[in-house]
TITIBA-337875 format. One record per residue: residue in one letter; x, y, z of N, C-alpha, C in turn. Coordinates in pm, whole numbers, plus 50000, padded with zeros to 5 digits. Last residue first. Example, Ala and Ser with C-alpha at 12.3 -4.5 7.8 and 13.67 -1.06 7.14 Angstrom:
<pts>
S512854977550708513674989450714512905000350787;A513194943150780512304955050780513204967050780;
</pts>
This chain:
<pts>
X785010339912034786950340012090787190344812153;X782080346312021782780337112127784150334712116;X783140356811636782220356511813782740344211876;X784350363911432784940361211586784220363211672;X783240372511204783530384211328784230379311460;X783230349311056783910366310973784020373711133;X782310329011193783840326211094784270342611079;X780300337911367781480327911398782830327611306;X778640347311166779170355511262780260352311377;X778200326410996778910336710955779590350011085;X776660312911159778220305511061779320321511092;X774930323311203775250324911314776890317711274;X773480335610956774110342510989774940336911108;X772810302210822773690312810774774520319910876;X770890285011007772450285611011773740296310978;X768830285410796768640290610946770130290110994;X768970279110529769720289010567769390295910705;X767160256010512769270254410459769330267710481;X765300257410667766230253310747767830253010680;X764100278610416764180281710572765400277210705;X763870267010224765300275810235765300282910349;X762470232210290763150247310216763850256610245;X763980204410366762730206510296762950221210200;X767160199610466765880205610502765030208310384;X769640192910436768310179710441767020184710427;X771880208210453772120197110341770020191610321;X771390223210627771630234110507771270222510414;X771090209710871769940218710819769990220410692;X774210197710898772540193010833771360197410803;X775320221410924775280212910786774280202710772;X774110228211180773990235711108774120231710938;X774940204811332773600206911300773440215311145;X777730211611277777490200911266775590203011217;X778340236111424778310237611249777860222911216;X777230227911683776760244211605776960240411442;X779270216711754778290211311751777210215111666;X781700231411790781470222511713780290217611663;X780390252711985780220255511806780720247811716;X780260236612200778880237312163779070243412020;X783440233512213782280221612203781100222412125;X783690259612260784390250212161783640236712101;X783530276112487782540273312399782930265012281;X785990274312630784570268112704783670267612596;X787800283012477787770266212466786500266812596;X786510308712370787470297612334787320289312360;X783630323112611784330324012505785320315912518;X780090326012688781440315012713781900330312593;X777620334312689778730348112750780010338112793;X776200317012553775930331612475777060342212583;X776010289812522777790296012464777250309612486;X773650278112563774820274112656776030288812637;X772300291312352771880294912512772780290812606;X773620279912147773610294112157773180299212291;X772150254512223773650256912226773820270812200;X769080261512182770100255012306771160255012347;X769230268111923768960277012017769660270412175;X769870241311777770660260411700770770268511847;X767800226811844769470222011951770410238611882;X766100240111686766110239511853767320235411927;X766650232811443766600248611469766590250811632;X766520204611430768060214611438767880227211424;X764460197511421765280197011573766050205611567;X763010212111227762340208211333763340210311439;X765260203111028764840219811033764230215711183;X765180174911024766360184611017765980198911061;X762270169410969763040169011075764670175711149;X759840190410843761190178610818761680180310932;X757930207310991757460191210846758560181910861;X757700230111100757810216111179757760203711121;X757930252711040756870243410995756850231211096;X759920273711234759610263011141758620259611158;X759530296611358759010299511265759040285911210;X761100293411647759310292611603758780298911460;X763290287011514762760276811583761360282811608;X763940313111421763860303211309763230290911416;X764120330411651763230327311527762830319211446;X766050322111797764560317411843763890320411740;X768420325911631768020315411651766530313711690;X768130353211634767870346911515767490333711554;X768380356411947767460362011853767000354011716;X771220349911939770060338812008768940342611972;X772360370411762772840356911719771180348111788;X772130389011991771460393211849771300379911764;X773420377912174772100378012215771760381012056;X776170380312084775690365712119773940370112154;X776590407712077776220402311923775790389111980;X775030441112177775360421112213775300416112128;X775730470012037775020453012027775720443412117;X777930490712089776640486212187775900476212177;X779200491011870779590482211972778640484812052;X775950487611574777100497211666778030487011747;X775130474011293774650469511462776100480111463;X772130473611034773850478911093773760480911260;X771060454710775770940456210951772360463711026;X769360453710547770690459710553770810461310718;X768020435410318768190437610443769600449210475;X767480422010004767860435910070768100442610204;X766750396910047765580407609969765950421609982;X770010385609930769190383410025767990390009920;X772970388009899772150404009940770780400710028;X775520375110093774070368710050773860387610068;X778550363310142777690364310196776100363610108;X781280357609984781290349410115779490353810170;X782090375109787782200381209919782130371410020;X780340365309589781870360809607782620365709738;X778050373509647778820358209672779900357409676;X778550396609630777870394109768778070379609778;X778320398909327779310404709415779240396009573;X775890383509240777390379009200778200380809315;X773790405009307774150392509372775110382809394;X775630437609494774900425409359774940414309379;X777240454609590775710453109629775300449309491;X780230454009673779650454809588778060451709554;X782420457709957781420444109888780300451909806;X783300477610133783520479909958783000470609844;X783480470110378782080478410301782410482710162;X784860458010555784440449310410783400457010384;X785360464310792786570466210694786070457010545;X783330455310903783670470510889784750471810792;X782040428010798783000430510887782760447210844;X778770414510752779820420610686780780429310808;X776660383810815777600392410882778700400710764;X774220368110606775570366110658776020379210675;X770970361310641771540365210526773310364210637;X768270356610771769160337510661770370347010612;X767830375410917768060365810981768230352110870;X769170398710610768370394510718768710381310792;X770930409510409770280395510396769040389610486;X773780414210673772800414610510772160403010499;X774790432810876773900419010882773250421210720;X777870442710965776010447210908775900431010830;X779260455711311778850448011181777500453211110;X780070478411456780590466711476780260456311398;X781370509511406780630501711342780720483511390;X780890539911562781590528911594780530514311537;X779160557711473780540560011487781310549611493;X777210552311191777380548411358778990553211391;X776060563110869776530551610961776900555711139;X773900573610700774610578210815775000567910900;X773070562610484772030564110555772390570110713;X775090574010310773570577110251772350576710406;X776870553910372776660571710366775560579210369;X775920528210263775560532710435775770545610447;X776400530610023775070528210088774980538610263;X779080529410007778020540409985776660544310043;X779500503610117779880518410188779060533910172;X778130487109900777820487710097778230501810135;X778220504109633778880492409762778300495209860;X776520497609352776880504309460777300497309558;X775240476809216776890483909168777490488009270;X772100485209112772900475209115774310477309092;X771400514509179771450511809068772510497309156;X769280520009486770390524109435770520515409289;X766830536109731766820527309584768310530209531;X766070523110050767170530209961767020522609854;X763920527710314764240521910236764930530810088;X765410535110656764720536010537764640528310467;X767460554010907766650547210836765400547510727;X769300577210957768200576510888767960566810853;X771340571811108771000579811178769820581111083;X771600534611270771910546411154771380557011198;X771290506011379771850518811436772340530411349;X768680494611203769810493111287769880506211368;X768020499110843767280499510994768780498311083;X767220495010497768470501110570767740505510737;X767160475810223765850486110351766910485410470;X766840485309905767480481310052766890488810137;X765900480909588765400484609713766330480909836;X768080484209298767600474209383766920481809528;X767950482908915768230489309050767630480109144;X769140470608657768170474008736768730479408898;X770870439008649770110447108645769210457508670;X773490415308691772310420508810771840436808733;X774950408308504774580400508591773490402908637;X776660436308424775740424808352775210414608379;X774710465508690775810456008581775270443808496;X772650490208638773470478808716774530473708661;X771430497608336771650503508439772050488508558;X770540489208103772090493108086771970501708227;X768330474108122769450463508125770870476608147;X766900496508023766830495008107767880483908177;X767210495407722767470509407826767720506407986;X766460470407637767630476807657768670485107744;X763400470607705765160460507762765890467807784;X762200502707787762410492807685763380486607808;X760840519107908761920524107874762260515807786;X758130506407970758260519107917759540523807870;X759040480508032757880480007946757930495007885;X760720486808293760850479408143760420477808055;X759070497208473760190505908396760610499008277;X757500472908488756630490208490757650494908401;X758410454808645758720451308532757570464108440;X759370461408891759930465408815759590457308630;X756850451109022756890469109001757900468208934;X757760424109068756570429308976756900442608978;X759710427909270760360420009151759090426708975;X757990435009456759390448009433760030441509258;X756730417409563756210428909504757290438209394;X757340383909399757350387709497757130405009468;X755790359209229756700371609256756690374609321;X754820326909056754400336609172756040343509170;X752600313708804754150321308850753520334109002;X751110285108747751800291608818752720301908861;X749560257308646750560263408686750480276108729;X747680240708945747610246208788748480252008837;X746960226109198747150220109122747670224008992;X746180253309344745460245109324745660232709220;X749970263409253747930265009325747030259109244;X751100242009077751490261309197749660251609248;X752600224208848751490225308957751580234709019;X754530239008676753690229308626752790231108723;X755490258808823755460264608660754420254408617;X756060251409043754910257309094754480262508894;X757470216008985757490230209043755910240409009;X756970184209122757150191609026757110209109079;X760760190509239759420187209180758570182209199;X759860196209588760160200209417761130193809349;X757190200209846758370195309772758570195309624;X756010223010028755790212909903757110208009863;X755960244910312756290238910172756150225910131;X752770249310497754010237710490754520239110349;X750830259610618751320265110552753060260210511;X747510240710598748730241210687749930252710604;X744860251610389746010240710445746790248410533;X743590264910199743060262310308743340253010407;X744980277009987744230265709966743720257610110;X747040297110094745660300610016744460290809995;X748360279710178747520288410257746770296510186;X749730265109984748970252510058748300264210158;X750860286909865749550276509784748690271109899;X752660292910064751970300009985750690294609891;X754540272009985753570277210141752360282110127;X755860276009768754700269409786753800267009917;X757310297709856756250300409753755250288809749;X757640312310161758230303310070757200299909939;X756530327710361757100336710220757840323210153;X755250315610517754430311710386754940321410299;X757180309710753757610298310638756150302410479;X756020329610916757250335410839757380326610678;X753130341110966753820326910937754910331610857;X750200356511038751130356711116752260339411109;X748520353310828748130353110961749260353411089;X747590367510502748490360810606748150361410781;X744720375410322745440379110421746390366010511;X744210383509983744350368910111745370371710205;X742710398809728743600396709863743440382309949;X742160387809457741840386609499742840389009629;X741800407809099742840403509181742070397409283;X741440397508726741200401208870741960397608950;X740850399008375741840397808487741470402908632;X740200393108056739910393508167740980392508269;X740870410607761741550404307803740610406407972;X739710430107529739000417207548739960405807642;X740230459307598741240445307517741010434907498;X739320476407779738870472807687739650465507585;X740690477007991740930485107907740230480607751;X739520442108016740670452608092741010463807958;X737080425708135737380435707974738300441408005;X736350417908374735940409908213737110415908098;X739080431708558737610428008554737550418608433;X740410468308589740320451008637739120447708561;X740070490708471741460485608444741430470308555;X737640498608442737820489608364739200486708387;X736670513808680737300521908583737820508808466;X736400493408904735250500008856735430509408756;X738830484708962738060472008896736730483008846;X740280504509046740590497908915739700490208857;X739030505109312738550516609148739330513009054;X739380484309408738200483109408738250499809305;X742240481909411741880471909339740150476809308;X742550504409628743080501109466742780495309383;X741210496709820740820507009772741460506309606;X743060474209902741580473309906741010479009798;X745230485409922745020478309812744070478209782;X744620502010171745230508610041744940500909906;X744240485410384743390491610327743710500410193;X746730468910366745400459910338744330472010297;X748840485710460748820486110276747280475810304;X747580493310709747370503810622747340497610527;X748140464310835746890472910805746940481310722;X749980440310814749990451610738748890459710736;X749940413910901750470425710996750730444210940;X749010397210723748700400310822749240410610884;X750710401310423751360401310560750050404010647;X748940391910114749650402210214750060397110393;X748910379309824748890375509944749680381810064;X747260379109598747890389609678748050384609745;X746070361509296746190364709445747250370509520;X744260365908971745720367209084745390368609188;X743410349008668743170359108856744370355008887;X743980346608428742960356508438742240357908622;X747250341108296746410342308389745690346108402;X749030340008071747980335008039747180334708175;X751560358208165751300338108188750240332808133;X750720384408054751600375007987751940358607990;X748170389908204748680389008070749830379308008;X749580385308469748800383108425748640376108288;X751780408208427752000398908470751110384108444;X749840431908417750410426908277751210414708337;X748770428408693747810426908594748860421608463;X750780433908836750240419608833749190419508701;X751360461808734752140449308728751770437208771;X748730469308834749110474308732749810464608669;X748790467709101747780464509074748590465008914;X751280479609175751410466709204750580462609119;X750600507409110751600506209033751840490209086;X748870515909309748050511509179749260505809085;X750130517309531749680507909530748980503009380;X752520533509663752360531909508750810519309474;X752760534709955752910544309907753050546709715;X751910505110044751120518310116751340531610021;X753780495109885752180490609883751390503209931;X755980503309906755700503209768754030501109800;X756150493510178756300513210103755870511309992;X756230470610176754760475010261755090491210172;X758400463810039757370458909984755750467610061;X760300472810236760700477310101759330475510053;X761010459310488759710463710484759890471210356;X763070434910674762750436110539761000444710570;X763860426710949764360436210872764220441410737;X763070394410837763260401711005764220415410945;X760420386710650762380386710663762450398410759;X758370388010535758530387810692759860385310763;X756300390910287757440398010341757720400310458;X754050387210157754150380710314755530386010320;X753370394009873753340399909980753410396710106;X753200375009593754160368609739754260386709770;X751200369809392751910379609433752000375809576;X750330345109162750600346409322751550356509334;X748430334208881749250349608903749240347009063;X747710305108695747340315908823748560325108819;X745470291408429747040293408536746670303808585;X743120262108410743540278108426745150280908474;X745290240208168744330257708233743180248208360;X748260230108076746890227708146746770241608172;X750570237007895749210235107840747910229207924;X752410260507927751550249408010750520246807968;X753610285407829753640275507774752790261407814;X753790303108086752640306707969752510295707883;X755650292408273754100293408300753270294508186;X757620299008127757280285808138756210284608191;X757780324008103757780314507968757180304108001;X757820333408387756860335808301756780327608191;X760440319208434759440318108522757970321708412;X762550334008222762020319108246761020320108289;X761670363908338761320360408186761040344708190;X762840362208592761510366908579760830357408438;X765630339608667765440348508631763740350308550;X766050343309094765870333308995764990341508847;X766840351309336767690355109176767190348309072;X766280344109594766570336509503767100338609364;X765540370109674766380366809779766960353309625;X763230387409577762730381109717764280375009772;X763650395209288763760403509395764130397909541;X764320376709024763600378709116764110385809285;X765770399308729765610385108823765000384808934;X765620406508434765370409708556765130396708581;X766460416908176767650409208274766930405208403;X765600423407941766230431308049766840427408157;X765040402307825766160408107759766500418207846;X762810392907953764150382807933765020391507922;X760710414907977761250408808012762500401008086;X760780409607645761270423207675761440420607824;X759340385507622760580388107587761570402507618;X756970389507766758200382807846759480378707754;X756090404407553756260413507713757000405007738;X755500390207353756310405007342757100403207485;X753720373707419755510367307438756130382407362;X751600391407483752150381807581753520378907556;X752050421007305751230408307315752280395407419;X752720447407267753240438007241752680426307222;X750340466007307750600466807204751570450707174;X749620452707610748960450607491749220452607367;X751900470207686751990450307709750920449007608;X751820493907657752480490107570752220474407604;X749260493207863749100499107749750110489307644;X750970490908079750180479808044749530482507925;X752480513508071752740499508099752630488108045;X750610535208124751380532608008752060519607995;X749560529708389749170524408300749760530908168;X751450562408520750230550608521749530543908426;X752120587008491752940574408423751730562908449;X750920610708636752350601908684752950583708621;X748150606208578749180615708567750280613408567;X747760578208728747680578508537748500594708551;X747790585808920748390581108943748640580508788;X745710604508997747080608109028747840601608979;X743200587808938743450601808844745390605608884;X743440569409173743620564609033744250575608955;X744630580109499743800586609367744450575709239;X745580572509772744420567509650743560572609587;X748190580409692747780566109659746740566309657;X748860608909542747630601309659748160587009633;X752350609109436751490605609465750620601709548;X754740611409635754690622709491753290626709445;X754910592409751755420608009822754740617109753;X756390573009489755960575609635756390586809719;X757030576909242755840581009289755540579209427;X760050564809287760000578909177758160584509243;X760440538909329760110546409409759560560709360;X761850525509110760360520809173759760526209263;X763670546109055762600546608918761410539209007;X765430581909102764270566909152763480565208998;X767200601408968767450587108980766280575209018;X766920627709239766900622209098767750604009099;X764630627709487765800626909430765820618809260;X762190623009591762280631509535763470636409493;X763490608909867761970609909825762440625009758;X765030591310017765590597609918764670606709851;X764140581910262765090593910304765130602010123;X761240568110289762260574310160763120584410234;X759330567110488760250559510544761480557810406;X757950589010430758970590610543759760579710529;X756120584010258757430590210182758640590210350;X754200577210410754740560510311756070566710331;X753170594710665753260592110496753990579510490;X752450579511026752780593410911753190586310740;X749530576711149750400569511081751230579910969;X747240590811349747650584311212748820584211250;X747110583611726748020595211634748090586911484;X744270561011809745200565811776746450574711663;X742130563111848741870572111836743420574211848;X741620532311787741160544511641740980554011678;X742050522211969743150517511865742590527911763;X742190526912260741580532412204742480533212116;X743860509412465742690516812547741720516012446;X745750508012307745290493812350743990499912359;X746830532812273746300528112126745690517712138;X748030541612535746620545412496746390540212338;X749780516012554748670524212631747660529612602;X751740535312360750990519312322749520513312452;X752580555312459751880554712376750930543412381;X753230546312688752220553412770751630553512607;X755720531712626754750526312676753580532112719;X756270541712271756850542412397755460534512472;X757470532411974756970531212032756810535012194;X758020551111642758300543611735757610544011868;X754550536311631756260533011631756890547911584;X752040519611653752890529311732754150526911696;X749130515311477750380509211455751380524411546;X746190496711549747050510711564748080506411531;X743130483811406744160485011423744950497711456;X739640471311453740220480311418741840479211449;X736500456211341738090452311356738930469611363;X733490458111396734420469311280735770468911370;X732810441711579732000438911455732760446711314;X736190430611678735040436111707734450436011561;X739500433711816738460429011778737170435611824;X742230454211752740520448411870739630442311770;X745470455011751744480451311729743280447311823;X748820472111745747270467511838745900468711756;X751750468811765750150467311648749770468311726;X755210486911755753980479811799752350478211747;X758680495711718757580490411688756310482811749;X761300511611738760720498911819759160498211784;X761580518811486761770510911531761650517211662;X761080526211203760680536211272760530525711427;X761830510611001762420523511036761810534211118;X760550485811092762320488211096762430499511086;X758330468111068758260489311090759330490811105;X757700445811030757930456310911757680470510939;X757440432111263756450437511199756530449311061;X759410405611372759240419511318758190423111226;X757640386311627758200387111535758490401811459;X756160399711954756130395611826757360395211771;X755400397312271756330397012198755800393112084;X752140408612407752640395012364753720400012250;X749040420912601750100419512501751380404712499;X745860423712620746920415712654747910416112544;X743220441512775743980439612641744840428212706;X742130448112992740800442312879741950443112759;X743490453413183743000461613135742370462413029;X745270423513123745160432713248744760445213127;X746120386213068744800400013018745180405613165;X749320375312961748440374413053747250392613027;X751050377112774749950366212767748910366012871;X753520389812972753100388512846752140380712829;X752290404713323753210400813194752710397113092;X751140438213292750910425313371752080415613257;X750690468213217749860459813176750070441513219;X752890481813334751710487813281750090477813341;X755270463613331754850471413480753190477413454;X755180453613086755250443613181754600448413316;X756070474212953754550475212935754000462313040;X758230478813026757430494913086755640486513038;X759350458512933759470459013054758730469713099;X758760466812677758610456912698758670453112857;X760370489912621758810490812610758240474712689;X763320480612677762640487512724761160491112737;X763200460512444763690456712584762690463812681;X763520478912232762470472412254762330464112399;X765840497012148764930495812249764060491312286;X766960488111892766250505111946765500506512068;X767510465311858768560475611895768170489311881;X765400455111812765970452912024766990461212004;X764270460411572763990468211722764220466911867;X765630450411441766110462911429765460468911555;X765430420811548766670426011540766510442311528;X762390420111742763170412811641764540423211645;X760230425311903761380424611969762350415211907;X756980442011879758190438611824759550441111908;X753860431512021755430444312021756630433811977;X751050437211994751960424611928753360437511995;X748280434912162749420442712142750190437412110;X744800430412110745730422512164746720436012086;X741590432612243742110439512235743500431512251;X739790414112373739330416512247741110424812137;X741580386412576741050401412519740800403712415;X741040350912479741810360612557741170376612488;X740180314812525739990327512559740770340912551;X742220295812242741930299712410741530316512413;X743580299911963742250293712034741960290012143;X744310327911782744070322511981742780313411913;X746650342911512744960334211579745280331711692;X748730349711441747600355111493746610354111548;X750420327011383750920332811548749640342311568;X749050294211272749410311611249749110318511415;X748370269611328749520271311236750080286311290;X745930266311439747180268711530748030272411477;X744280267511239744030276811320744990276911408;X745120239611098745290256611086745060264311128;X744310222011310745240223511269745780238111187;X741500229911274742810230811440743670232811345;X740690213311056740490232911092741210235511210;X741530186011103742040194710998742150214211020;X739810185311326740620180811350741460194111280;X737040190211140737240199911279739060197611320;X737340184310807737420180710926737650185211031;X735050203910572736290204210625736410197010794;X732770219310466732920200310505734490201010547;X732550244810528733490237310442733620222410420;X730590245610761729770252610644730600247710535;X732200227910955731000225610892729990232910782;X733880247910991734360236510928733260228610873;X732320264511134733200267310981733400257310953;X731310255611308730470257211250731350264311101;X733920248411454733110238211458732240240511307;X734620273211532735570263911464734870255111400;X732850279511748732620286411612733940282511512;X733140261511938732070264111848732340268511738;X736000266812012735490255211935734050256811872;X737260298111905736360289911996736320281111924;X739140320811849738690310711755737990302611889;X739380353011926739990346311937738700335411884;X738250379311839739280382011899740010367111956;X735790382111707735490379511883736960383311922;X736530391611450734810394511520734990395011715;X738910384711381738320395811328737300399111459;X738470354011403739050364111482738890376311479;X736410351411189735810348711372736990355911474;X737680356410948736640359511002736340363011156;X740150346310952740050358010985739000363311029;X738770321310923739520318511045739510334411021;X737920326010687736680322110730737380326910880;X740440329210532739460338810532738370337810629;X741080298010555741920310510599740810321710629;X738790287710379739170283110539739580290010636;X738150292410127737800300810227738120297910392;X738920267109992740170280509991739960288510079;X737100251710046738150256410160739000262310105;X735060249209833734990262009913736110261310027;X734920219409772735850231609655735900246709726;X733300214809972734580207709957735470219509854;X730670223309927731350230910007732790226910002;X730510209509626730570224309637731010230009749;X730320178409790731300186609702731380201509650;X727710186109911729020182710008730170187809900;X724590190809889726110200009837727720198809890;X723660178310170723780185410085724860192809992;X724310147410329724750159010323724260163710182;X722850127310646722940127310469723500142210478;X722210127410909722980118310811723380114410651;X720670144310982722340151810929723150142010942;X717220157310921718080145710986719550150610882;X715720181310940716630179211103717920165711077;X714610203710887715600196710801716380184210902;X712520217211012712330207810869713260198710823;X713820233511169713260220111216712600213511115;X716780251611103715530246511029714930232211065;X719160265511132718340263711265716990260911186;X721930252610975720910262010987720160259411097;X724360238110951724250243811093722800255211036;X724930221210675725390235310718725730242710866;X722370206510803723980197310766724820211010761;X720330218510750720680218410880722050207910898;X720970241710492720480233710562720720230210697;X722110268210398721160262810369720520249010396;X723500295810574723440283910537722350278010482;X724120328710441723260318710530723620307410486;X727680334210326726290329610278725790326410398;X730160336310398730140320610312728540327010288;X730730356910542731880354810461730730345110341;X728950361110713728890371810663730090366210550;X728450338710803727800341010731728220346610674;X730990340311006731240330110899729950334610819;X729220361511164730950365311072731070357111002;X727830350911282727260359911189728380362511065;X728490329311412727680326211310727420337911240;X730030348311641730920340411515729640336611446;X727480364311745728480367811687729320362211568;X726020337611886725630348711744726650355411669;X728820308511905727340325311937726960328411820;X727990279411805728600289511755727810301011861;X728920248612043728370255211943728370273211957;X730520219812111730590235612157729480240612044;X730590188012094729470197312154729660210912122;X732970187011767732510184211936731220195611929;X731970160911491732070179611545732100175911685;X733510142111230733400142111400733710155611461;X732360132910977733240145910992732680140511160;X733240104910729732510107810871732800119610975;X733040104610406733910108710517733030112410636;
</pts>
């Protein structure tokens, strides 16, 4: 393969950061500076660097990390330490909303202006930071800010990151946010106000009843010693007494189904991974949780973290896996340093490593940071970005049980789905099956944002209705809908809060629980702007692979931009048109991105009477 590099070449800086990831190089086909080696028509070790682009991603955090945006040089000299085609390394370096490959400030400000935080004001910071700091994309005061996607701070909404680059990367997270804050966290991101507890964003913290929450608040996260006090590793204790098809029979018999939105049930998934007679198989913990209103998974991370480490591990165990990958939200600083720390005294107390608890069973975790890509909470996204690709679903079959990553099978979870399989192992099936109903098991996380008077995340027993729910979190005087499910999930009327919070229930209802979203909008929402919201999401979140999803998330937004202050027969046309696309998304599209970019704006057309 004839790799074609342009002229640019690396500073010191980016050559130090890709070192600092891959090794000095060792020749001058690498990019060493060795006048011994000079001629770079022949290659060294080409297939060893070829098996090294899993590091592609990592390498790209690298140089952003360092300078704050990707140069062709130092694009150049990664792709060349990976034999990886410069072309190919664009290509992922554009994929993800984090990366720049054009010049810009060390210092960048993501501000959230997704659903829970335009209805807290994000408008507002956004126009105070327009007057501050110059408009969006443009550098004034050695930073530059730039609308983001939701950053999983819903309850403490309006939300903002700021990140600097530099040799020691640093992050602020302001929320809620005002503009003189976010100001000074651009100025000076580490001398900004910490970050208050995990337990804040638990209205319930320390109520009877939590079982995946029960230690957050309760517990350091990062104390190991705290955490074995508090039940820790009994878990995985009894998974060894059982032995692999113990555990994913216990498991099966509890009922549990996958958390993330699909229902699909835990025990299969595991059976069929463990049964595969090709090795190695892999463990993928789906942490990219970027459902516009979904942050259930960052509390459990920031505020339980050894109790993830714990459940991937017997997770592990039971597929026959001996590594797992994490794959966290870019946009998560704190849980990145929490895990960090988790994984790194588990692995030095024997509960990671060669020998786990001494059981002669090996197991490790590895993080892999996301870069800003809604489509890599799809699971095989998820492969092709760990594996140093584009973050494009795969098509199915075959499924991720036979091929996942890197070709081998496979079970990937999502966080909230793994932490519950902690209470099952200690209470037993049984015990544990007899909480929810017979369908839906177990209790469920909702992450409750909007117009409430406590946002949060809410643990309730599978059963509870909407209404309850929302008691709990103080509903609005004047309720004008709740969005379940998030931007794929469907509109609940006010006079429909007795819909039963299960998955069964929520279908037959006409809607979707989803990963738990719970979005409650007042009559102060614009619902046609909340509607054009979703839409621009899903049009810069597609992949851009199939075509159905591609166009028809953009003609979604166009015609929502015609109809957003028509109503009856002026907008008639464009929501003919509306459900037309919209059935082709649902019918053609690749994954469950474009068959449910359509959902809520159906739904907010058929159940609430928009535009009549």
């Amino acid at each position: 393969m004839d790799l074609r590099f342009g002229a640019g070449k690396p500073t010191d800086e980016e050559r130090a950061a890709v070192d600092a990831l891959l090794g000095p190089p060792e020749s001058a086909w690498e990019g060493a500076d060795d006048r011994n080696d000079t001629d770079l028509r022949w290659a060294r070790g080409g297939r060893e660097a070829r098996e090294r682009r899993e590091l592609l991603l990592p390498g790209l955090h690298a140089l952003n990390d360092r300078v704050g945006w990707i140069s062709e040089g130092g694009l150049d000299y990664l792709c060349r330490r990976l034999t990886v085609p410069p072309a190919e390394g664009y290509g992922v370096a554009t994929f993800y909303a984090m990366f720049a490959v054009k010049p810009r400030p060390a210092t960048v400000v993501h501000v959230c202006t997704d659903l829970a935080c335009a209805a807290r004001g994000s408008a507002r910071v956004c126009t105070e930071l327009e007057r501050d700091l110059g408009p969006a994309g443009s550098a004034g005061s050695g930073a530059v800010w730039q609308p983001s996607p939701c950053l999983g701070l819903c309850e403490r909404a309006p939300a903002v990151l700021a990140i600097r680059a530099g040799e020691a990367p640093q992050a602020a997270v302001v929320a809620p946010a005002t503009a003189e804050a976010v100001a000074d966290a651009a100025s000076a991101p580490h001398d900004a106000p910490a970050e208050p507890p995990a337990a804040v964003a638990v209205p319930q913290t320390g109520a009877d009843g939590l079982v995946l929450l029960r230690r957050v608040g309760v517990v350091d996260p990062g104390s190991l010693d705290d955490y074995r006090t508090h039940g820790g590793y009994a878990a995985l204790r009894r998974a060894f007494t059982l032995g692999p098809a113990g555990v994913i029979r216990e498991v099966t018999e509890a009922g549990l189904v996958g958390r993330g939105g699909a229902a699909f049930p835990t025990g299969r998934k595991w059976s069929a991974t463990a049964q595969q007679p090709d090795h190695p198989h892999y463990l993928v913990c789906n942490a990219d949780e970027s459902e516009p209103g979904t942050f259930k998974d960052r509390v459990l991370m920031e505020g339980d973290p050894y109790a993830l480490i714990e459940a991937m591990t017997i997770a592990g165990y039971a597929t026959g896996a001996h590594r797992g990958y994490l794959y966290l939200r870019g946009e998560y600083p704190r849980a990145l340093r929490r895990l960090r720390t988790a994984i790194d005294r588990a692995r030095a107390r024997g509960f990671l490593g060669e020998d786990v608890m001494g059981q002669g069973f090996a197991f490790d975790i590895e993080i892999r940071r996301g870069a800003g890509a809604y489509i890599c909470g799809e699971e095989t996204a998820i492969f092709n970005s760990i594996e140093g690709r584009r973050g494009e679903p795969r098509s199915k079959p075959p499924f991720p049980v036979e091929k996942g990553l890197f070709g081998k099978p496979t079970a990937v979870n999502n966080v909230e789905t793994l932490v519950n399989v902690l209470p099952i192992l200690i209470e037993g099936a049984q015990a544990y099956a007899r909480t929810g109903t017979g369908t839906s098991t177990g209790t469920k996380l909702f992450c409750v944002s909007g117009t409430v008077a406590r946002p949060g995340v809410y643990e309730l027993p599978f059963g509870a209705t909407l209404g309850e729910l929302l008691e709990l979190a103080g509903p609005p005087e004047t309720l004008r809908a709740v969005l379940l499910g998030g931007a794929a999930g469907g509109f609940v009327r006010p006079d429909e809060l007795d819909v039963p919070l299960t998955f069964e229930g929520t279908r037959a209802a006409g809607t979707t629980l989803g990963s738990g979203v719970v979005l409650v909008l007042d009559d102060s929402v614009d619902l046609p702007r909340v509607l054009l919201r979703i839409a621009e999401f899903f049009r810069d979140e597609s992949c851009g692979q199939c075509v159905p999803c591609r166009v028809g998330t953009v003609r979604q937004e166009e015609a929502l931009h015609r109809i957003k202050d028509l109503t009856g027969a002026a907008a008639a046309g464009d929501i003919a048109l509306l459900r037309e696309v919209g059935q082709a998304m649902r019918d053609a599209s690749i994954c469950g991105l474009g068959q449910t970019a359509w959902n809520a704006v159906e739904s907010a057309i058929d159940r609430l009477g928009a535009f009549k």
